[in-house]
N, C-alpha and C positions, 0 to 999 in steps of 0.2 A: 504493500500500500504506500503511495507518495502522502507523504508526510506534508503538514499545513504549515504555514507560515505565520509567524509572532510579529505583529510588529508592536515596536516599544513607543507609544507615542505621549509626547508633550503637551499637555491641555494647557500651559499658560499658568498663569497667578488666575483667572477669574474672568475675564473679560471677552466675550466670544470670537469680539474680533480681532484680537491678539494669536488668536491660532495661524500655524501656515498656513498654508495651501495645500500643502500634503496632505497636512494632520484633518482637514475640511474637508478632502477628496477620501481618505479612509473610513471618517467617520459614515458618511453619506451613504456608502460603498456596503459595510461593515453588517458581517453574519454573527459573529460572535463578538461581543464585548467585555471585558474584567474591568473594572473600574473601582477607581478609590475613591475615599470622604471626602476629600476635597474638589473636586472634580462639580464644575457649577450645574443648576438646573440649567439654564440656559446653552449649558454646551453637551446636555445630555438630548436634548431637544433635537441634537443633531442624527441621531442615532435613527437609522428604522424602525418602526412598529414590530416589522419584521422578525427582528434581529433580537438574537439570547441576551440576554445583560445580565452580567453575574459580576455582586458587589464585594468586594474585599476588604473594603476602607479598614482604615485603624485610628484610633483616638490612645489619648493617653492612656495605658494601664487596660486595655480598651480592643483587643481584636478582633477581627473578624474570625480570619483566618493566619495563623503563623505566619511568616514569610515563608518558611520552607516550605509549608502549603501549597501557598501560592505557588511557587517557582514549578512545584509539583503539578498543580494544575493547568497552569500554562502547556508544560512539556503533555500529560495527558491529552490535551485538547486539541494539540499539535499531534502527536500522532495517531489521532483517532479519524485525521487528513480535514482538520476545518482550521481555516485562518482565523487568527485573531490578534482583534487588536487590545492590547493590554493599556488602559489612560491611566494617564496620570497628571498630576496635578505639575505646575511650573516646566522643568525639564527633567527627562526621566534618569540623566546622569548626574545631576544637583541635589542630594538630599533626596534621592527617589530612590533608591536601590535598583535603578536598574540593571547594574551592571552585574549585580548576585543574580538576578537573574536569565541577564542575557550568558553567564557562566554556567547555569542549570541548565539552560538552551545546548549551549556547547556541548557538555558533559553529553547528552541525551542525542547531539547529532540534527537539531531540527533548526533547521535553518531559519534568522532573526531581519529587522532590518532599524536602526535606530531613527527616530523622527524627534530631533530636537525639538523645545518649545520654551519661550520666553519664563527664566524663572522669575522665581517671586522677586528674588532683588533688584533683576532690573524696570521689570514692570511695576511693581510698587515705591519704588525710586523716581520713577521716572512719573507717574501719577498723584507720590507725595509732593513735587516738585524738589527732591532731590538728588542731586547729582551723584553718582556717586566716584566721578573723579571732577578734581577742577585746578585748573591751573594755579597756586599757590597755596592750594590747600589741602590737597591730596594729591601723593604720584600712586598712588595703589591702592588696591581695593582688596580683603580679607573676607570668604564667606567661610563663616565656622559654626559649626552644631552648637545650641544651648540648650543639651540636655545627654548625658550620659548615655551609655551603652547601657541596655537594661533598665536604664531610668539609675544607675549610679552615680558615682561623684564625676566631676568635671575635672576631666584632664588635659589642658592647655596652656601653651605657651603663654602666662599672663604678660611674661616681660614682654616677648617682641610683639604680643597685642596690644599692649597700649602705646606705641608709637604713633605720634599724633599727627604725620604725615598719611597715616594710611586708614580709612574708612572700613569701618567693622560693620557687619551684614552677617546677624545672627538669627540661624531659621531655629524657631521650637524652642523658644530664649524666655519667655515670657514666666515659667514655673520655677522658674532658677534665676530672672533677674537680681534678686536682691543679691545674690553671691556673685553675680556676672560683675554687677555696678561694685562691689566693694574690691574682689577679687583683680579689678582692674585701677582700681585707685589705688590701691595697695602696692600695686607694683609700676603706678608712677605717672600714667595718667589725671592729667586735672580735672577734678569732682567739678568743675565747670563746660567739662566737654559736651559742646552740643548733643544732642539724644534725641530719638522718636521712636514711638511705636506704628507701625503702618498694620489698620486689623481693616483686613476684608480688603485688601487692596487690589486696586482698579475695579469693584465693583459697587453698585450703587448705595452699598453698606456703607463702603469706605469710612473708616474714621483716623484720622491724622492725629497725635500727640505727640506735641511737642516740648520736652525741659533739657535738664542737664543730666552729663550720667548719674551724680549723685542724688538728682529726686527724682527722675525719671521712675525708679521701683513705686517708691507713695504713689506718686500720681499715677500710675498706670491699674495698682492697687484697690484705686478710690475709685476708677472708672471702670462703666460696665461696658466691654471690648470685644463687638463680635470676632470671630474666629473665622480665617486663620490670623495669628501677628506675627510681624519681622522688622526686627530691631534693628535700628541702625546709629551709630556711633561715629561721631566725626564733626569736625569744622563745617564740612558740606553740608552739615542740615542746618548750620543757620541763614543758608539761602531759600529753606523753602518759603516763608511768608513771601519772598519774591517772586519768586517761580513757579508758585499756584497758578495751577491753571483747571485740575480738571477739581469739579463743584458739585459732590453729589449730592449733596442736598444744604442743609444751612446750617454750616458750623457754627460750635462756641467760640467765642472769641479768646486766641490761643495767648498768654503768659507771654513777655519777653523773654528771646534766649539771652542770657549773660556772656555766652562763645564769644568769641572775637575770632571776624571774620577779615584776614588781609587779604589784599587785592595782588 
């Protein structure tokens, strides 16, 4: 029997029409589907009536299915000779595990194809109105997990993350803030570094917060933060009140950042 084909595709941060082209031509296309919690109503909509939809998502502490599960079922479903396309939320190489899976693929012999897709840091970057390089304020950018293997302790480079030339873009950061924002003052960063939380980004949810890393935890705390959030860290976000552009609906009016922003 000829074996099916997996394709690993990127659903974006939320916003439907932030997907490619590809990933719009597969979905359309699309007999079988795996899809995660993240993954919007709005881009499920793309899917056929047709077509199987079989849901995996995972929440904190929270699964559907194990990953090895999954990686399992994928390869099942592939060789039982039906294509599928597995979504996933931002890019499936970014904080998606794709690539554990596209290695069960291998392992099993069924051939994969990857379809990138805008992750959440740049399209919630780019929708908070933050940059996340900019000419004297960042030469680099840092995307790093905030949250444990297993949901354990947090093991990371605090020194060379708090370098204040380089913008921190923390996916799944939000249950460990308060040890992110200390654990990084602590090793040298100014408790005045601009901060935001971006929850629900690029979609109509969208809620923008804006402080510093050292109250950024309280505040974010005190507010109730649809999900998903991605934290970002750096000089570059005290350009967002400039750079606003996208308005989904009618913000509080955000706090001055304290950052100091050179030209």
């Amino acid at each position: 029997m000829t074996h099916g084909l997996v394709y690993l595709v990127g659903a974006g941060p939320g916003d439907p029409d932030l997907l490619t082209v590809k990933a719009h031509r597969l979905l359309r296309s699309a007999g079988t589907v795996v899809y995660d919690r993240l993954v919007g109503a709005d881009i499920l909509r793309l899917i056929p009536r047709s077509a199987e939809r079989i849901f995996v998502g995972k929440a904190p502490k929270r699964h559907t299915l194990p990953q090895e599960e999954i990686s399992r079922l994928l390869v099942d479903l592939a060789l039982s000779g039906r294509n599928v396309v597995r979504l996933k939320g931002g890019d499936p190489f970014i904080f998606g595990r794709g690539s554990e899976e596209a290695l069960a693929l291998v392992e099993h012999n069924v051939p994969f194809e990857i379809v990138p897709g805008v992750t959440a840091a740049t399209g919630c970057g780019a929708y908070a109105g933050i940059p996340l390089t900019h000419r004297g304020l960042a030469t680099g950018v840092r995307f790093v997990t905030g949250h444990g293997k297993d949901d354990g302790q947090l093991d990371h480079d605090w020194a060379g993350m708090a370098d204040p030339n380089t913008t921190l873009v923390l996916y799944m950061a939000l249950a460990n803030l308060a040890e992110i924002s200390a654990r990084l003052i602590a090793a040298g960063m100014d408790p005045d570094m601009p901060a935001a939380v971006v929850a629900a980004g690029t979609s109509a949810r969208q809620t923008r917060l804006i402080a510093t890393l050292a109250t950024l935890p309280e505040r974010a705390a005190a507010t109730e933060l649809p999900v998903p959030c991605l934290v970002i860290v750096g000089r570059v976000v005290a350009l967002a009140p400039q750079l606003s552009w996208f308005q989904p609906g009618a913000a509080a009016e955000e706090p001055p950042v304290r950052g100091r922003v050179r030209a």
